[in-house]
LUMMAR-580949 format. One record per residue (C-alpha): x, y, z. Coordinates in nm, 4 decimals. Layout:
<nodes>
+----------+----------+----------+
|       xx |       yy |       zz |
+----------+----------+----------+
|        X |        Y |        Z |
...
+----------+----------+----------+
</nodes>
This chain:
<nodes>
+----------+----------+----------+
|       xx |       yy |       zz |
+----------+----------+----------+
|  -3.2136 |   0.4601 |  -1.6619 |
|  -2.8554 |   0.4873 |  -1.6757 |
|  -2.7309 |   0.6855 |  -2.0218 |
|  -2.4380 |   0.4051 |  -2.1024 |
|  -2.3765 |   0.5903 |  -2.4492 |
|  -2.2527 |   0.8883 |  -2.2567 |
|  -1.9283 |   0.9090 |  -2.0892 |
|  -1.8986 |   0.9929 |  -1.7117 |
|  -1.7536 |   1.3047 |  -1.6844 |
|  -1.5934 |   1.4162 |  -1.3048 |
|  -1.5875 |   1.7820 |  -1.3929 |
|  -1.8223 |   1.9407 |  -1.1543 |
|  -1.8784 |   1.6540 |  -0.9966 |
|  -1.9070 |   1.5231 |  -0.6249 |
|  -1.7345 |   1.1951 |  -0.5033 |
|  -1.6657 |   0.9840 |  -0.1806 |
|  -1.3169 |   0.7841 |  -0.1563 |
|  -1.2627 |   0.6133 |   0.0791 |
|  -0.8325 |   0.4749 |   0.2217 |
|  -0.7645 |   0.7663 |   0.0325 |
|  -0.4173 |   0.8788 |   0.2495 |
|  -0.2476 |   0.6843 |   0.0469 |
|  -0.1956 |   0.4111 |  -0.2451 |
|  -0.4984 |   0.3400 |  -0.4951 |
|  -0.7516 |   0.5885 |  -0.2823 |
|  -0.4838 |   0.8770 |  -0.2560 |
|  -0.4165 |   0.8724 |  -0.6688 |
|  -0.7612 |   0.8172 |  -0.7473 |
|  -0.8353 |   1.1551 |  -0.5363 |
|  -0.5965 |   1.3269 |  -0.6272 |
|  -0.6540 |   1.2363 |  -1.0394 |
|  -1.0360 |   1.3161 |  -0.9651 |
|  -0.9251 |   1.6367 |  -0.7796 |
|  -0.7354 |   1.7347 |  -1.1002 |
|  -1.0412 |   1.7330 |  -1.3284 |
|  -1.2537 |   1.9595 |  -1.1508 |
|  -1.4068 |   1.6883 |  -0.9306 |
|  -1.5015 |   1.7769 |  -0.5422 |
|  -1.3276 |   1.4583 |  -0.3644 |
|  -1.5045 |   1.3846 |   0.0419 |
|  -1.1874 |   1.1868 |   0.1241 |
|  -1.1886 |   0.9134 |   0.3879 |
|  -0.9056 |   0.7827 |   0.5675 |
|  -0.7647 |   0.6734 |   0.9323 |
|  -0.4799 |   0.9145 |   0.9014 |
|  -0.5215 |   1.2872 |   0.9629 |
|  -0.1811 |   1.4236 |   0.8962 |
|  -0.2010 |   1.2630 |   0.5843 |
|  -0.5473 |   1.4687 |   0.4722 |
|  -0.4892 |   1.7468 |   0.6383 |
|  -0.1419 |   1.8069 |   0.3996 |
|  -0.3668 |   1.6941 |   0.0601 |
|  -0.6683 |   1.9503 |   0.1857 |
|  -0.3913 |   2.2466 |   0.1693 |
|  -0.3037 |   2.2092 |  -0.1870 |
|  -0.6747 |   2.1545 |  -0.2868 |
|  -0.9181 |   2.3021 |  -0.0219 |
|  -1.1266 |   2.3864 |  -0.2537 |
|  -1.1964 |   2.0671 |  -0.3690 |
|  -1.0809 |   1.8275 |  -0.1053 |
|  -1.3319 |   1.7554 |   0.2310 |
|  -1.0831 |   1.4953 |   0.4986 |
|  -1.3499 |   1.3048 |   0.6328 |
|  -1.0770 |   1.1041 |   0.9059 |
|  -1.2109 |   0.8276 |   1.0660 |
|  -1.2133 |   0.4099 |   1.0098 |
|  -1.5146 |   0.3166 |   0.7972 |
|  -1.6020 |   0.0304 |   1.0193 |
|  -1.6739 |   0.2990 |   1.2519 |
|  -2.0723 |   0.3315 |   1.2181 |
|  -1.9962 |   0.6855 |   1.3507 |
|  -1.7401 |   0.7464 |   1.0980 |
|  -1.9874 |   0.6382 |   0.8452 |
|  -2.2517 |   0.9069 |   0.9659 |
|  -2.0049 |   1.1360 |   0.9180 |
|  -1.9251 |   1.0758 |   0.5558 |
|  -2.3254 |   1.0932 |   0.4903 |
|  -2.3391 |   1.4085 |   0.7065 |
|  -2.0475 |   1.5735 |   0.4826 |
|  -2.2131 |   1.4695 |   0.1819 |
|  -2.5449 |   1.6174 |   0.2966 |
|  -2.3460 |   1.9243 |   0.4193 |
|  -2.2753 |   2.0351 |  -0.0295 |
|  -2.6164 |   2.0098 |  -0.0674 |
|  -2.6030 |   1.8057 |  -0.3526 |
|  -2.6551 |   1.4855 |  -0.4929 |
|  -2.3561 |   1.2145 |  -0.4377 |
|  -2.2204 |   1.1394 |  -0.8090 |
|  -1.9713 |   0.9025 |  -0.7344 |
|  -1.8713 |   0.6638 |  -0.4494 |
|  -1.5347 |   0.4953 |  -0.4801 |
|  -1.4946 |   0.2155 |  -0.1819 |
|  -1.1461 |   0.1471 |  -0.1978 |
|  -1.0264 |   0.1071 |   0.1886 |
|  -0.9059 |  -0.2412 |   0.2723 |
|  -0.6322 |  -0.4540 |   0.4535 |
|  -0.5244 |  -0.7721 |   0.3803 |
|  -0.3784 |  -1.1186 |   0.5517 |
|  -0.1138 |  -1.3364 |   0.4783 |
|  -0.0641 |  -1.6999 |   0.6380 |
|  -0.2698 |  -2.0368 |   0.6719 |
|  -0.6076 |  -2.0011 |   0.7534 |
|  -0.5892 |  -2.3324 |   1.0442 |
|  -0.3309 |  -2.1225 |   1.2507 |
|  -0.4879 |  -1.7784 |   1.2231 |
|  -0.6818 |  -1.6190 |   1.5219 |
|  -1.0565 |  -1.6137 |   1.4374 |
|  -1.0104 |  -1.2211 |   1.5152 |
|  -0.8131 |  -1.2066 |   1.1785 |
|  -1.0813 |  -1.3302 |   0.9325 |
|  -1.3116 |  -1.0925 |   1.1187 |
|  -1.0886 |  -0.8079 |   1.0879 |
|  -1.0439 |  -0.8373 |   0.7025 |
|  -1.4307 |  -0.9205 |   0.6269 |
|  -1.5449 |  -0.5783 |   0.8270 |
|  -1.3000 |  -0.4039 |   0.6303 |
|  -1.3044 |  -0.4993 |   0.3368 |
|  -1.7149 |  -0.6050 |   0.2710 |
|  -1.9224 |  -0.5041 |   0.5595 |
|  -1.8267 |  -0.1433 |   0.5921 |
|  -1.8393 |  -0.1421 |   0.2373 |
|  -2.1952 |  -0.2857 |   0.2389 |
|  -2.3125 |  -0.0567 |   0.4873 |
|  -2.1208 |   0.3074 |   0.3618 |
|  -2.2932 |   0.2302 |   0.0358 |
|  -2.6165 |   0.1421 |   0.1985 |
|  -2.6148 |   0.4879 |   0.3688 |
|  -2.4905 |   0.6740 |   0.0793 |
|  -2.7122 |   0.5136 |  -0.1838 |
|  -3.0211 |   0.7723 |  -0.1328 |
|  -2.7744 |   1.0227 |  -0.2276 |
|  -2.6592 |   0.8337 |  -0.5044 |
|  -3.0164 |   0.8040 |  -0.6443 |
|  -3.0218 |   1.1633 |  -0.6469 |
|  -2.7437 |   1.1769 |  -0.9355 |
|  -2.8719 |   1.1791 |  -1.3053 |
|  -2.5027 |   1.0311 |  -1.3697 |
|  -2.3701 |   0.7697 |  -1.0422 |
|  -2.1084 |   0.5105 |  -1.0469 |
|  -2.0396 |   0.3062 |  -0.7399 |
|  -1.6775 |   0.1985 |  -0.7995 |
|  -1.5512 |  -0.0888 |  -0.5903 |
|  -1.2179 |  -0.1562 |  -0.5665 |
|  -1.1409 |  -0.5345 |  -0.5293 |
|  -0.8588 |  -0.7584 |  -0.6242 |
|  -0.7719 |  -1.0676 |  -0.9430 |
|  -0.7705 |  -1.2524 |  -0.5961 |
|  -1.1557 |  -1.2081 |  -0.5999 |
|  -1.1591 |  -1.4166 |  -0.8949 |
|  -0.9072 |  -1.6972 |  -0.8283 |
|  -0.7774 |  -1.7819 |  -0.5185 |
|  -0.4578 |  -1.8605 |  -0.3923 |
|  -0.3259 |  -2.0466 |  -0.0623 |
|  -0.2411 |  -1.8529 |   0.2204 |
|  -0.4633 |  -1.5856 |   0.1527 |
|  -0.8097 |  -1.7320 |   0.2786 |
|  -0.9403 |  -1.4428 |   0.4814 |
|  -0.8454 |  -1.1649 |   0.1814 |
|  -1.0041 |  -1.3624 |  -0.1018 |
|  -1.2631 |  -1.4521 |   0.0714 |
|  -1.3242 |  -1.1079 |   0.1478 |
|  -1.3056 |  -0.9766 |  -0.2176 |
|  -1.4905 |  -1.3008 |  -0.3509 |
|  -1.8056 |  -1.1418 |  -0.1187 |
|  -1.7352 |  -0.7972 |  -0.2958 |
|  -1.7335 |  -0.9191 |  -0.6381 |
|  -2.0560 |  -1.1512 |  -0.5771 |
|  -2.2095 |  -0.8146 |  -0.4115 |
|  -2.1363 |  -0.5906 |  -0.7184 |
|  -2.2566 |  -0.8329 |  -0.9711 |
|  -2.5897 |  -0.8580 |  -0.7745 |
|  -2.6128 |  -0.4777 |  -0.7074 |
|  -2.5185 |  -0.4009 |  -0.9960 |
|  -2.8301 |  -0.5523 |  -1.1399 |
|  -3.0738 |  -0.4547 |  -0.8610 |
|  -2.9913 |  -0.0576 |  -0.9996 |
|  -3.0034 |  -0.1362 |  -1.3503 |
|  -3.3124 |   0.0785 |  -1.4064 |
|  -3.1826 |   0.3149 |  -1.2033 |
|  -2.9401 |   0.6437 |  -1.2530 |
|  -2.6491 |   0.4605 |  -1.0878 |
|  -2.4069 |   0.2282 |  -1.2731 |
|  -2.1638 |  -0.0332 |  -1.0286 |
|  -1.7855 |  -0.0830 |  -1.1829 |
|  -1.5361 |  -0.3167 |  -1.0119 |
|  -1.2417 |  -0.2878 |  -1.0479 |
|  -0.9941 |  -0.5744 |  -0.9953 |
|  -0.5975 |  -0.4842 |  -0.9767 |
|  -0.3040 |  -0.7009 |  -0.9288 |
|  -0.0399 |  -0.6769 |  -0.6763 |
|  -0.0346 |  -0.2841 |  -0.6049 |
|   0.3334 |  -0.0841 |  -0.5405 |
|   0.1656 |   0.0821 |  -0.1838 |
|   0.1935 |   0.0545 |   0.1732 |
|  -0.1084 |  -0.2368 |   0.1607 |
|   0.1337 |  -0.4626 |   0.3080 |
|   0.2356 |  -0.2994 |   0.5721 |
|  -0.0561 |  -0.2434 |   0.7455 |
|  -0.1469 |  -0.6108 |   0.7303 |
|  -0.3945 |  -0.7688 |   0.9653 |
|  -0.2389 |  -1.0154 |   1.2655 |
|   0.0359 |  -1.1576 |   0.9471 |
|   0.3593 |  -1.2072 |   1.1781 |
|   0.6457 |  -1.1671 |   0.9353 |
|   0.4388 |  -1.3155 |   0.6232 |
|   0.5436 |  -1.2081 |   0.2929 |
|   0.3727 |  -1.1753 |  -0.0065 |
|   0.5097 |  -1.3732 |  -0.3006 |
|   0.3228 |  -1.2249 |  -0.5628 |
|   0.4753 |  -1.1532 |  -0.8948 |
|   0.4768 |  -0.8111 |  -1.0912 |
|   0.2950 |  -0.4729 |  -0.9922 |
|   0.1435 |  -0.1686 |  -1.0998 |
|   0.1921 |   0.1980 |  -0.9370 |
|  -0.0800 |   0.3188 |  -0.7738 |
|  -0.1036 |   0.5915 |  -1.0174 |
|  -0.1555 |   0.3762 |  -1.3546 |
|  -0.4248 |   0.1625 |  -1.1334 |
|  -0.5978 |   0.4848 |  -1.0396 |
|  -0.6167 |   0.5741 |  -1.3850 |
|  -0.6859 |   0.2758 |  -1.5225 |
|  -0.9947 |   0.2533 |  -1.2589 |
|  -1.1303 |   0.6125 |  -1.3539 |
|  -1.1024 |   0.5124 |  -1.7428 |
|  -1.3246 |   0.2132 |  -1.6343 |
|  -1.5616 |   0.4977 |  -1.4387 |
|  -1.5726 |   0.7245 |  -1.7424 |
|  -1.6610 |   0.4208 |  -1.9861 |
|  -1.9338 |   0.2590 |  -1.7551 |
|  -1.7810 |  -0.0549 |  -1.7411 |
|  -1.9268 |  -0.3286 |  -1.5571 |
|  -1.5900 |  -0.5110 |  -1.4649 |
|  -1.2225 |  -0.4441 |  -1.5421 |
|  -0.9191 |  -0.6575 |  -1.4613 |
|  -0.5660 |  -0.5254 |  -1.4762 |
|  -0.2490 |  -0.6390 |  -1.5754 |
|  -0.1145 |  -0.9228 |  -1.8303 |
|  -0.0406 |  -1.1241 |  -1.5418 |
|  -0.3982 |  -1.0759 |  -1.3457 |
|  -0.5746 |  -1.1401 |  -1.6556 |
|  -0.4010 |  -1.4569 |  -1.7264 |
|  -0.4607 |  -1.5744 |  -1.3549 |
|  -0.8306 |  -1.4740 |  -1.3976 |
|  -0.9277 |  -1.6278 |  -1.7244 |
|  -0.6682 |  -1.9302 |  -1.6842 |
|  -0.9364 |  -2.0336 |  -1.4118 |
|  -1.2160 |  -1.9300 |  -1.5635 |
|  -1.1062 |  -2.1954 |  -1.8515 |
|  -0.9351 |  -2.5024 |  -1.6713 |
|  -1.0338 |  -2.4688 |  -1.2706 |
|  -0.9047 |  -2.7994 |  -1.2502 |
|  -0.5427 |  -2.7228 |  -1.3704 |
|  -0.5246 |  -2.4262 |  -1.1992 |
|  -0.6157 |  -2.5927 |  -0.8892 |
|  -0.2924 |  -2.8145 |  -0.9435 |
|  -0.0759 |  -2.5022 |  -1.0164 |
|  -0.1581 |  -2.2919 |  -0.7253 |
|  -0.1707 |  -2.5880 |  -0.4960 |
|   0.0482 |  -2.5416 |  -0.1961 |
|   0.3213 |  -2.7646 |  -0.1660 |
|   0.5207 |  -2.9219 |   0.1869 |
|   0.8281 |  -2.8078 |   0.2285 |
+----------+----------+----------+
</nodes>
């Protein structure tokens, strides 16, 4: 049974992140790092690892490779296995995104967003939850969006995507309930990182979201939300207005968000 009246602490601790080159996953390692906590960072980008592993080799494992890779996700389990030592925290964070209307998009771009950002998820934290089990003190963090809460128009694929993580977390979350491993998700806003530059088959869309956090204050925010046990966290004025404005009145917030001809 999971002790909620005590306060995860990182310090000594082992963790998985995963898109952790940059954005969210990057200042989540690197605040983790900073506490005494052993990060097994995941990421596409090797250049990008290899520079944080020489300031912190002692306490930073690049683990490069794309997490829809089944191979890559052997190899995250193999490191892992490799401290000998129970996983204590798993942070799935890696994700892309999609901009544009869902009738003219290639089939190939709904696909590419759902591996990313749900079934790899699924399956890393399939593999990794033995080692999770392990832990007296877990947390499976996932990261996910406001946009997993309320949707907007021309972002089908991504919401869909992050509606499937939240539904997953809620239902994991109470499948482990009697266990040692607690499930947070965390939902930000719009996030100032290179997420939209790496979008998936999005022409020359553009994002019209308002207001943004740094990565830093949402990595921060989403380790508070680790250390605290919570169940669910959304951030921002603006996200938690969108959120619980739909929550209250779908119907109104149907007509608000409703796309209109040009």
């Amino acid at each position: 049974m999971i002790g909620f009246g005590r306060r995860w602490d990182p310090t000594g601790k082992l963790a998985v992140v995963t898109g952790a080159s940059s954005g969210i996953g990057q200042s989540i390692a690197m605040q983790l790092v900073s506490r005494d906590c052993h990060v097994i960072a995941v990421a596409r980008r090797q250049q990008r690892l290899d520079e944080l592993a020489e300031s912190y080799s002692d306490r930073f494992t690049p683990v490069v490779g794309d997490i829809t890779s089944e191979s890559t996700r052997q190899r995250i389990v193999d490191t892992v296995g490799s401290h000998g030592r129970s996983l204590d925290l798993l942070v799935n964070n890696a994700g892309v995104g999609a901009i544009g209307p869902f009738e003219s998009a290639s089939p190939e771009r709904l696909r590419g967003v759902m591996e990313v950002n749900f079934f790899a998820v699924a399956e890393l934290t399939r593999s990794l939850l033995p080692m999770l089990r392990r832990s007296s003190d877990a947390v499976i963090c996932n990261v996910s969006s406001v946009l997993g809460h309320c949707a907007v128009p021309d972002k089908s694929e991504y919401c869909a995507s992050k509606f499937a993580l939240h539904g997953w977390s809620d239902s994991l979350r109470a499948e482990l309930a009697d266990q040692s491993i607690g499930v947070t998700l965390v939902s930000p806003s719009t996030t100032r990182s290179e997420f939209f530059d790496v979008l998936v088959d999005s022409g020359d869309a553009v994002s019209k979201s308002l207001g943004s956090w740094p990565p830093q204050r949402v990595a921060r925010a989403a380790i508070k939300a680790i250390e605290r046990r919570r169940s669910e966290v959304i951030l921002s004025v603006g996200g938690k207005l969108l959120v619980y404005a739909d929550r209250l009145c779908p119907p109104l917030m149907a007509r608000v968000l409703r796309k209109r001809k040009r």
